[in-house]
C-alpha positions as CSV (number, residue, x, y, z in Angstrom):
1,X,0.0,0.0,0.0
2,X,0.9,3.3,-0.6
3,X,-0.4,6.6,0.8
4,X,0.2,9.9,-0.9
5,X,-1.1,13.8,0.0
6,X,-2.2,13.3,-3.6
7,X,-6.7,13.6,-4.2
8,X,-7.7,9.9,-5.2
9,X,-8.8,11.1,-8.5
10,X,-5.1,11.7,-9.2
11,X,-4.1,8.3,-7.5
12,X,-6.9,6.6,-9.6
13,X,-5.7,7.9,-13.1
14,X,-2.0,7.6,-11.8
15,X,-2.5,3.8,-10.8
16,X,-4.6,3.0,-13.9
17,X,-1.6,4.5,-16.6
18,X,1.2,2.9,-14.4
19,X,-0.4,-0.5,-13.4
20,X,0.5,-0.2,-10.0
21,X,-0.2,-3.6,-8.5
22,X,-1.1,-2.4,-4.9
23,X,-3.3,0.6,-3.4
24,X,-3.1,3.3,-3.2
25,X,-4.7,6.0,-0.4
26,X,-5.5,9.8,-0.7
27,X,-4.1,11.6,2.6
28,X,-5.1,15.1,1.5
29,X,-5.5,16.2,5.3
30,X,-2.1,15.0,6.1
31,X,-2.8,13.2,9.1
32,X,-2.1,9.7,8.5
33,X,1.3,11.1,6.8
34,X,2.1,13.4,10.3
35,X,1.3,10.3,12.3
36,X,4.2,8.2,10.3
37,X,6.5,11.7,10.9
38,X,7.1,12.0,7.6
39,X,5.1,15.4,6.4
40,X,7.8,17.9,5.3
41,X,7.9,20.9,7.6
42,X,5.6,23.6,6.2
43,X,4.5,21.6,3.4
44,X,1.4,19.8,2.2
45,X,3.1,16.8,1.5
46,X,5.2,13.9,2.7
47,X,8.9,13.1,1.9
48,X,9.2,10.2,0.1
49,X,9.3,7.1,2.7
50,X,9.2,3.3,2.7
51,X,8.0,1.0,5.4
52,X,8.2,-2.6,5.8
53,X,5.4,-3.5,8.2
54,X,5.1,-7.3,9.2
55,X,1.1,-8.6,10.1
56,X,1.9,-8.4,13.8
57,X,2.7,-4.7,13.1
58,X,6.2,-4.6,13.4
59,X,8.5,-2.5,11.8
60,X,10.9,-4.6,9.7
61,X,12.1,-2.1,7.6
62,X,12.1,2.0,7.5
63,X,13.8,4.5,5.4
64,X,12.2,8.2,5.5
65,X,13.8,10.3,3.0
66,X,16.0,13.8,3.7
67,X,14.0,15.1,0.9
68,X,11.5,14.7,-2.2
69,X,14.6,13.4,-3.9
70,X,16.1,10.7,-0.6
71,X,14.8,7.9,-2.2
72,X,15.0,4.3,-0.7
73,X,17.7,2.1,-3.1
74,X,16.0,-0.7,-4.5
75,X,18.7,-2.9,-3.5
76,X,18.4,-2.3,0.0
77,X,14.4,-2.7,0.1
78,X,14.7,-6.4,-1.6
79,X,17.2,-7.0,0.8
80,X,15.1,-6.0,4.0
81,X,12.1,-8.0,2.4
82,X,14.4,-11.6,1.9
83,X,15.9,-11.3,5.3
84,X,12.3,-12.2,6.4
């Protein structure tokens, strides 16, 4: 799942042209992005961030960007997923 500040029309037409194979959730208030500290200060929207969350609801893996451009490396996210 993915959760972006982003209306759900935009997410909708975004998904549909990219095939994204999971969901996607509109967040326009913000608050399920400030609750997972990663809303850029003074801005309406979150840096880019990746969390590995296991069905008990642990945390296995977390990388929360510097900026809009502090992306997490592929590399390490498969390698967070296998050591599972």
């Amino acid at each position: 799942m993915a959760i972006s500040s982003d209306d759900a029309a935009k997410l909708a037409e975004w998904s549909a042209d990219e095939e994204i194979p999971f969901a996607l959730a509109s967040d326009t208030t913000l608050r399920s992005i400030a609750g997972w500290g990663v809303r850029e200060e003074d801005e309406s929207r979150a840096v880019p961030a990746v969390f590995v969350v296991d069905r008990d609801g642990t945390i296995r893996f977390a990388q929360i960007g510097e900026s809009v451009t502090d992306r997490v490396e592929v590399e390490d996210l498969l390698k967070a997923l296998d050591s599972r």
